[in-house]
C-alpha positions in Angstrom: -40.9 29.4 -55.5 -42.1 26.3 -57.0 -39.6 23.3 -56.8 -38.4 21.0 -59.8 -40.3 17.7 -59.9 -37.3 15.7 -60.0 -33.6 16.1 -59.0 -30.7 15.8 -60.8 -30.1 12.1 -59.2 -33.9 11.4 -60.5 -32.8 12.2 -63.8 -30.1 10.0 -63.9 -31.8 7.3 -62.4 -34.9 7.8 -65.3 -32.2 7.5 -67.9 -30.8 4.6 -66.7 -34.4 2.5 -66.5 -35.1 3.6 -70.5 -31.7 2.4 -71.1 -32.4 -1.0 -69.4 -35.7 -0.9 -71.5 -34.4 -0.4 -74.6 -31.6 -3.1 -73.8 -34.5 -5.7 -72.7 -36.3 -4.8 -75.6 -33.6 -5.1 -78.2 -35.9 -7.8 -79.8 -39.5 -7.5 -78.8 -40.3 -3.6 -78.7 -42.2 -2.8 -75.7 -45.2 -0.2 -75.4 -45.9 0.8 -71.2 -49.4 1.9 -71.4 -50.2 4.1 -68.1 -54.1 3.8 -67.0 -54.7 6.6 -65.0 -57.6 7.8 -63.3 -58.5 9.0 -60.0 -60.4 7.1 -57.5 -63.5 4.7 -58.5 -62.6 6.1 -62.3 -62.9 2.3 -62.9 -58.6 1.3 -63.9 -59.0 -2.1 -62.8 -62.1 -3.0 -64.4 -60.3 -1.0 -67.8 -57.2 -2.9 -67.4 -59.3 -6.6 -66.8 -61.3 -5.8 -70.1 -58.4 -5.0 -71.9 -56.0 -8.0 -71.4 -59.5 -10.1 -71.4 -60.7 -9.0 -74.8 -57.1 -9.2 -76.4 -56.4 -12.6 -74.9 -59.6 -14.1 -76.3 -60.2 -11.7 -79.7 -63.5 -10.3 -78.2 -66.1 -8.4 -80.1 -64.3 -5.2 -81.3 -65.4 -4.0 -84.1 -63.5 -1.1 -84.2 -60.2 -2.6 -83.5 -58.8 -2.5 -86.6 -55.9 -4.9 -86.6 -58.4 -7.2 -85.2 -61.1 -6.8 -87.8 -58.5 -6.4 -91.0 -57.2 -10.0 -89.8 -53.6 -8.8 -88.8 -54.0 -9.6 -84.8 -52.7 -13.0 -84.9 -53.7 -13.1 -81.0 -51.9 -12.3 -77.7 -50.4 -14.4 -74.4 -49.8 -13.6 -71.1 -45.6 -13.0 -70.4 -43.1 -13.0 -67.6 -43.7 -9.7 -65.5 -40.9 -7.1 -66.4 -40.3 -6.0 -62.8 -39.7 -8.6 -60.3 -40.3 -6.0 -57.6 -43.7 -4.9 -58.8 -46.8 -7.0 -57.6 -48.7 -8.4 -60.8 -51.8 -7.2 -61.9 -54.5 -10.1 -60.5 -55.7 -10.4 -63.7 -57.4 -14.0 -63.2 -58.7 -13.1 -59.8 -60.5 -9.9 -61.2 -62.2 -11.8 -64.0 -63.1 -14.4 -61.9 -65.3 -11.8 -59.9 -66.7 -10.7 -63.1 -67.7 -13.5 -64.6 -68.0 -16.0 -61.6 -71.2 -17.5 -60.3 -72.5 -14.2 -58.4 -70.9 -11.8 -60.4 -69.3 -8.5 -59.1 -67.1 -5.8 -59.4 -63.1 -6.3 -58.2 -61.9 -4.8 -55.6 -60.8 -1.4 -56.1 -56.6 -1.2 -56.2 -54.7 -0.7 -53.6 -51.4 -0.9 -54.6 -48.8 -0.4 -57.6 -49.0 -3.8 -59.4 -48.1 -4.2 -63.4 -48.4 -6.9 -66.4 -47.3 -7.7 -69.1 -49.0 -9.0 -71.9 -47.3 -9.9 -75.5 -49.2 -9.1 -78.6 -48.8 -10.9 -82.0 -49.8 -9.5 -85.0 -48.8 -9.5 -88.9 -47.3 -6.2 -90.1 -48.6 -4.1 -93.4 -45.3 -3.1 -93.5 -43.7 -4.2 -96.9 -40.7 -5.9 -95.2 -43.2 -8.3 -93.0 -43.5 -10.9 -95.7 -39.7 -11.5 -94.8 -39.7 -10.9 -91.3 -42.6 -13.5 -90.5 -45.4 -12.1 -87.9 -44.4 -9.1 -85.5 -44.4 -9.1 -81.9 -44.7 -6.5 -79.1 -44.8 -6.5 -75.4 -47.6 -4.7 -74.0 -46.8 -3.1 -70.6 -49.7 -2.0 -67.9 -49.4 -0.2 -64.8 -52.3 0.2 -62.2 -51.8 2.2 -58.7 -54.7 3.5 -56.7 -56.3 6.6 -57.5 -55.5 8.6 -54.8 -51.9 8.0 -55.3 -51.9 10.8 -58.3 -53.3 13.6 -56.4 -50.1 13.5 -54.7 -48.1 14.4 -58.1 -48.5 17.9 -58.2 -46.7 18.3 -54.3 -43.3 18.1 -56.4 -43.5 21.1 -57.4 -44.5 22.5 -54.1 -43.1 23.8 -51.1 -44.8 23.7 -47.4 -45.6 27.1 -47.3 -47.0 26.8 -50.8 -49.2 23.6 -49.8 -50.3 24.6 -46.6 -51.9 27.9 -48.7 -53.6 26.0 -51.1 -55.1 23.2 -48.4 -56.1 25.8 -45.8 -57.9 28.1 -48.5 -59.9 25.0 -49.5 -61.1 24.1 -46.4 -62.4 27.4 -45.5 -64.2 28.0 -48.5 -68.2 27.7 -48.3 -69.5 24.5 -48.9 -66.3 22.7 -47.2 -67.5 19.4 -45.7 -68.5 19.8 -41.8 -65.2 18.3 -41.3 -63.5 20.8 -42.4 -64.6 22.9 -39.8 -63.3 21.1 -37.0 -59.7 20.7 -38.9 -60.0 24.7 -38.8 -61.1 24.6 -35.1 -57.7 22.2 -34.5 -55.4 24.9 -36.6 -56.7 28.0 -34.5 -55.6 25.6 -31.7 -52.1 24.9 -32.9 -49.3 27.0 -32.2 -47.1 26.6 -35.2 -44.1 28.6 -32.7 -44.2 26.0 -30.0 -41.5 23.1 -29.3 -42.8 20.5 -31.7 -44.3 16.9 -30.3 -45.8 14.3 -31.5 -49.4 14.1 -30.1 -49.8 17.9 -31.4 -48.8 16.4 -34.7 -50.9 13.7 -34.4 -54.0 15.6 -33.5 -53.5 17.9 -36.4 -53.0 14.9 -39.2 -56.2 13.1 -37.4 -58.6 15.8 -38.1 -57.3 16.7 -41.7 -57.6 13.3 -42.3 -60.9 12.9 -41.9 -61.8 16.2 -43.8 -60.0 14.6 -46.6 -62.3 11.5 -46.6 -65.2 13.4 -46.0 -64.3 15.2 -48.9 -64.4 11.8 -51.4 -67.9 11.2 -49.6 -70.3 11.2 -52.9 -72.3 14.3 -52.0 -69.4 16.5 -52.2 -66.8 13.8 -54.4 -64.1 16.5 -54.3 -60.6 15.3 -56.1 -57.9 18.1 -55.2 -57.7 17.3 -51.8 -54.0 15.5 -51.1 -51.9 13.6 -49.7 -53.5 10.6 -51.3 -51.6 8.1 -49.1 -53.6 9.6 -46.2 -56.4 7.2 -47.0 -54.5 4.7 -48.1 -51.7 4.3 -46.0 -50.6 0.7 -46.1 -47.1 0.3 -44.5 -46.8 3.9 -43.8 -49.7 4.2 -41.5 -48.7 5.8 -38.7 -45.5 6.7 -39.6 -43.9 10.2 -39.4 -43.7 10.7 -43.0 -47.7 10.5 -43.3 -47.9 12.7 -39.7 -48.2 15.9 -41.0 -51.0 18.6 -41.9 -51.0 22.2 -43.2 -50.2 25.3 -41.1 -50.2 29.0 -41.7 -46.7 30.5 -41.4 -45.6 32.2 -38.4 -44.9 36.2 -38.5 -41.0 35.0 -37.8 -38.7 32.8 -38.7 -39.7 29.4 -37.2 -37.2 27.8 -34.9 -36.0 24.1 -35.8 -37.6 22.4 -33.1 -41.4 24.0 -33.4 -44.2 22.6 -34.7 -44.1 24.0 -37.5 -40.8 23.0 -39.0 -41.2 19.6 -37.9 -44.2 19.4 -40.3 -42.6 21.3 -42.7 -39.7 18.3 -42.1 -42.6 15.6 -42.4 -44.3 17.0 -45.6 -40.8 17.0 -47.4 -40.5 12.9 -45.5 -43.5 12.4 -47.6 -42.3 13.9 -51.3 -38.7 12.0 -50.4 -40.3 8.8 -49.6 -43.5 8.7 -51.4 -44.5 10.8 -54.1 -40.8 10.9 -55.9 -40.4 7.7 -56.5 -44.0 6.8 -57.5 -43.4 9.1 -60.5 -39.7 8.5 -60.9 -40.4 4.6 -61.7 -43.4 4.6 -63.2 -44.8 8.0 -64.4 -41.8 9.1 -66.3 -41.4 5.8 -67.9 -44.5 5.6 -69.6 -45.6 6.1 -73.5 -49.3 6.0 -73.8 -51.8 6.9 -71.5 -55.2 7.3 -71.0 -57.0 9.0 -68.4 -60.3 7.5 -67.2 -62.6 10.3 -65.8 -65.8 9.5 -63.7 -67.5 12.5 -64.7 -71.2 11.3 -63.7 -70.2 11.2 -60.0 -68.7 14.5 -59.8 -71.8 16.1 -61.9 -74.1 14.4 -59.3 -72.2 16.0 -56.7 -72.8 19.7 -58.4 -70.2 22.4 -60.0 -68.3 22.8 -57.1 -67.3 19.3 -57.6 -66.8 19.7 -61.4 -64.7 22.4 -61.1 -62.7 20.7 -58.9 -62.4 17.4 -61.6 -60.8 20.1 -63.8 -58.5 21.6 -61.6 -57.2 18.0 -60.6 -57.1 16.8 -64.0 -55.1 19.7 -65.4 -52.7 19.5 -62.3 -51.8 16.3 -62.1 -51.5 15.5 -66.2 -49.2 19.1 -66.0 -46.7 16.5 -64.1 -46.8 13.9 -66.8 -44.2 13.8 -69.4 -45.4 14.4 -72.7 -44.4 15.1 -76.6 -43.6 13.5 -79.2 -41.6 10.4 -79.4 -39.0 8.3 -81.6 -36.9 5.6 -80.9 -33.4 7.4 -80.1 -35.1 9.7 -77.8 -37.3 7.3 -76.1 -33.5 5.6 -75.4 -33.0 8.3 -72.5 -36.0 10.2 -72.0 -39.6 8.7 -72.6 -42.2 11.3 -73.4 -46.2 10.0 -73.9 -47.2 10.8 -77.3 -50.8 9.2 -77.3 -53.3 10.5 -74.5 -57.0 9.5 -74.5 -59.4 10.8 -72.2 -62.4 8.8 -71.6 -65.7 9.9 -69.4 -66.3 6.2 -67.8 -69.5 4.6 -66.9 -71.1 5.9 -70.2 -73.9 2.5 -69.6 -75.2 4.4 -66.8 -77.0 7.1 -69.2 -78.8 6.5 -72.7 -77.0 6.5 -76.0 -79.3 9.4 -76.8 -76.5 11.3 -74.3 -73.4 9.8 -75.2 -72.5 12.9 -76.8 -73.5 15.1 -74.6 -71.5 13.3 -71.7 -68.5 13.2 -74.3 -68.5 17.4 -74.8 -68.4 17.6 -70.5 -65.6 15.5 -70.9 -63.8 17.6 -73.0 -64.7 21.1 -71.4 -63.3 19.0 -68.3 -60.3 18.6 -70.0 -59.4 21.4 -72.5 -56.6 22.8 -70.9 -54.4 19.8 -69.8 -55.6 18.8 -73.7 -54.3 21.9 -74.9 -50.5 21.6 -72.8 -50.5 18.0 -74.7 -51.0 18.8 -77.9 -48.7 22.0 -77.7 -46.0 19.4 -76.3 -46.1 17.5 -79.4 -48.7 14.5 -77.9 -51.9 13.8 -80.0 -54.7 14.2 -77.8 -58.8 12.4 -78.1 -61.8 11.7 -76.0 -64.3 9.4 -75.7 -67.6 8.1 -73.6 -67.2 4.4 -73.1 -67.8 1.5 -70.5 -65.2 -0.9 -70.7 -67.6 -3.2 -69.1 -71.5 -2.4 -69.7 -73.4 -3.1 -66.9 -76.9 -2.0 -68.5 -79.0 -2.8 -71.6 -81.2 -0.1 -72.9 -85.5 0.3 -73.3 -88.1 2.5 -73.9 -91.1 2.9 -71.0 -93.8 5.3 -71.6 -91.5 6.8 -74.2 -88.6 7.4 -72.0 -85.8 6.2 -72.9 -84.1 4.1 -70.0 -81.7 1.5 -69.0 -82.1 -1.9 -67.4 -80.1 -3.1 -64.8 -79.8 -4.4 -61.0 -78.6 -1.9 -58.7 -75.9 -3.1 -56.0 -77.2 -4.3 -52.7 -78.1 -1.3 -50.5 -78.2 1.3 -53.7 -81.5 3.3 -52.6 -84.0 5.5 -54.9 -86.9 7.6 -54.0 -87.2 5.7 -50.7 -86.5 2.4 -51.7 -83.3 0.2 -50.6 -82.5 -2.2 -53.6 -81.4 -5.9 -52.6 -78.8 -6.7 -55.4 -81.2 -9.0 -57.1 -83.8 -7.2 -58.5 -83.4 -5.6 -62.0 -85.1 -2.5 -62.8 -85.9 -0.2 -65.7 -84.5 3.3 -64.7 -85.0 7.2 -66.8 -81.4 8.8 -65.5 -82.2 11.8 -67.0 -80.8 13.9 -69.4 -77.1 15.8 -69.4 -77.6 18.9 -70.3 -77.1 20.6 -73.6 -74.2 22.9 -72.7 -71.2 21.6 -71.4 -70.4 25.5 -69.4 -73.9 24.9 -67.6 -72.3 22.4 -65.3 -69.4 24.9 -64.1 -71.6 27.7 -63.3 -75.0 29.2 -62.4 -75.5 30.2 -66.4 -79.2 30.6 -67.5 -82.0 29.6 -65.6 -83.4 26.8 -68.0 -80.5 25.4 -69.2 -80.5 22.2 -67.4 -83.3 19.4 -68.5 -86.1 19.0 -66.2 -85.2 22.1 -64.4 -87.6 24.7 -64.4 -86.8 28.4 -65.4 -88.4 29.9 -62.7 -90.2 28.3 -59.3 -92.6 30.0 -56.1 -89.0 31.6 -55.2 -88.8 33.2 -58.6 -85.9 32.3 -61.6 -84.1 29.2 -59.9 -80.4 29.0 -59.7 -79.8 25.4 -59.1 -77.0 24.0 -61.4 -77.3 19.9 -60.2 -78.0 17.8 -62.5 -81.5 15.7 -62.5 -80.0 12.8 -62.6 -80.2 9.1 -61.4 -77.0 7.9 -60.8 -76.8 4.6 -59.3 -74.6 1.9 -59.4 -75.3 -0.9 -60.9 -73.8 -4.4 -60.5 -72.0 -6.4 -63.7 -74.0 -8.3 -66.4 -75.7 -11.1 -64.7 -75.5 -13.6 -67.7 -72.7 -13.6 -70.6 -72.6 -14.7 -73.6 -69.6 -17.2 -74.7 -67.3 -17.1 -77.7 -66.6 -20.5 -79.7 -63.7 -21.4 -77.1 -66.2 -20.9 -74.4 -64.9 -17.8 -72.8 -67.0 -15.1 -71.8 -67.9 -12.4 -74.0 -67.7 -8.8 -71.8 -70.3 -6.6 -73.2 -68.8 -2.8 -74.0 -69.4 0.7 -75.4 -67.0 1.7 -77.5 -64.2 0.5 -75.4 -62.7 -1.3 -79.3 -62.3 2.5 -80.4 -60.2 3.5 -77.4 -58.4 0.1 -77.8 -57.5 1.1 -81.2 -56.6 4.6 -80.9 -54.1 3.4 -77.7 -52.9 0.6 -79.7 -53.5 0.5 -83.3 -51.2 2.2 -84.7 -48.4 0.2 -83.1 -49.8 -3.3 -84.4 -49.3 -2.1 -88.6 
């Protein structure tokens, strides 16, 4: 049977962190805003944009307390959790907007900031109060740190089901196939030891990071911590793989109950926490998606976006909120999802990328909004790396690929900017989930010397491209970070809390 995502000691220890909240925030209400996103969905270069452009009042049009004159401006504060890393803020914007510009590292730990927002209230009792203040709150945590949510509600036997039916299906990695090999090996009824254990964990580990690889970019593949173990590594708790169950009972000292032992380690020591302090604290979120990547990678890896997605937001707590509630028991009542790295198309597909993004996302959009939680989407690029042209009436973008990138034979040097026709997303957001009509998919054609073709791939371009080479500066001197509509998702996460 599925297990409870939290125990009764979790609960009590949830309540207790709101109720130090609320106490610290007797004053200064505080908002924690919970950027979520699986792995190179783009949360640190989100999160660097975000503090950036409130910090300095950048170009948001559609910010409304900005443009109504109400945003008085914003400073950075104390960090609310002395035992949390912060958020390198300054270090990340220096590699955006240094002398060789380039994208931050990708995050590799939990790290948070805080940042407090001033702003003048339409309220009709803010011409007594004076201007209003409130404390902006930001987690950020590696990507591959949610995939490990839904194991809460999971047992061993449950787990091992799910991971073992994955790696046998056709079109697994060829890693997968030796992982199998090393199962057939195993005898889950034998006295347990560690280099059997070790073996086992080895080879699922490296079909779970042949499974990120881009050509396949599969996203319901955990533990997360596997890949990024940090102080862990090599530790029992992250020494553990899936097995089929044996016809009998197993005995306490086999192999299998020792990683049935280890896999409940890693939910203990791991997983509960992470969500206990952080996930169910939070009261917006939104969910950066890098839906380009995974329709490069085909539907196999689409459908497996979706799946993820829906799982791990099913973990999140959400509903509507008010302030005796949120006393006890915090509940997200905002959620945005946003399809990231819209710069890397044309405008002319904005939408279309948008209506992938929410066929991606119906169904943990639907358990939101039935929860109580108001749910939107958007296409954006919190950081646009490409302007836009027109070359022998193709519409394309302009930008310089990162060092080693390589199209159509050629290996690109991180210096040379280029004029590039990604292609066209097509038309109907079920096409990229299934075989569907032959035809559907631009620049596909309905039938080939094999007869109708089949292929569901999208014909596109996809490469990455480095950050804007040259900024432009603001009166104060500070760099203007180019966008696409990251203001809107600024002011649907935020603007409603600033009146």
């Amino acid at each position: 049977m599925p297990q409870s995502p939290t125990t009764i000691t979790d609960e009590i220890g949830i309540a207790l962190a709101n109720l130090a909240d609320a106490a610290s925030g007797s004053f200064t209400p505080t908002l924690r805003l919970g950027v979520t996103g699986l792995s190179r969905a783009g949360k640190t270069i989100f999160i660097t944009a975000l503090i950036h452009n409130l910090l300095t009042g950048g170009r948001l049009p559609g910010f409304a307390p900005l443009t109504e004159g109400r945003f008085i401006g914003a400073r950075l504060a104390e960090s609310p959790d002395a035992g949390v890393p912060r958020f390198a803020y300054e270090q990340h914007l220096q590699s955006l907007t240094g002398r060789t510009p380039g994208w931050p590292e990708s995050t590799r730990r939990i790290s948070e900031l805080r940042i407090s927002l001033k702003y003048q209230s339409q309220r009709w009792f803010s011409g007594w109060s004076g201007p209003s203040t409130l404390n902006l709150d930001i987690v950020d945590y590696p990507g591959e740190w949610l995939l490990d949510l839904p194991l809460l509600s999971l047992n061993f036997a449950e787990w091992s089901a799910s991971a073992i039916d994955r790696a046998r299906r056709q079109g697994a990695p060829a890693e997968a196939a030796a992982f199998i090999e090393a199962l057939a090996a195993a005898d889950a009824t034998r006295p347990a030891t560690d280099p059997d254990a070790e073996r086992l964990a080895a080879a699922f580990t490296a079909y779970l990071r042949a499974s990120r690889a881009d050509a396949h970019a599969l996203s319901t593949l955990p533990p997360g911590r596997f890949l990024m173990p940090g102080d862990l590594e090599g530790s029992p708790a992250l020494t553990f793989a899936p097995l089929p169950p044996p016809a009998a009972t197993p005995r306490a000292g086999s192999l299998y109950a020792m990683l049935e032992r280890r896999y409940e380690a890693y939910k203990d020591i791991v997983v509960r926490p992470f969500f206990r302090d952080h996930f169910a604290r939070l009261d917006r979120q939104i969910v950066l998606v890098d839906t380009l990547r995974a329709l490069n990678a085909g539907p196999a890896a689409v459908a497996d976006l979706e799946t993820a997605l829906t799982d791990i937001l099913a973990c999140f707590r959400q509903g509507d909120s008010n302030p005796l509630t949120r006393l006890v028991s915090r509940r997200i009542d905002r959620i945005l999802f946003a399809a990231t790295k819209a710069d890397h198309i044309h405008h002319t597909s904005h939408d279309r990328l948008e209506a992938i993004l929410n066929r991606l996302v119906a169904r943990a959009a639907r358990r939101a909004k039935f929860a109580g939680a108001d749910a939107a989407s958007v296409a954006l690029a919190a950081i646009r790396a490409t302007r836009e042209g027109r070359v022998h009436d193709l519409d394309v973008i302009i930008g310089t690929p990162e060092p080693g990138e390589t199209l159509d034979g050629i290996t690109y040097d991180g210096r040379t900017e280029i004029a590039l026709f990604p292609g066209d997303l097509p038309a109907s957001p079920d096409s990229v989930f299934e075989a569907g009509s032959p035809g559907d998919w631009p620049n596909e054609p309905a039938s080939g010397p094999d007869g109708p073709s089949t292929s569901r791939q999208v014909d596109l371009k996809f490469l990455r491209f480095l950050p804007p080479q040259k900024l432009e500066r603001n009166a104060e001197g500070a760099p203007v970070l180019p966008h696409i509509r990251f203001d809107r998702a600024l002011d649907y996460l935020l603007g409603d809390r600033l009146r």
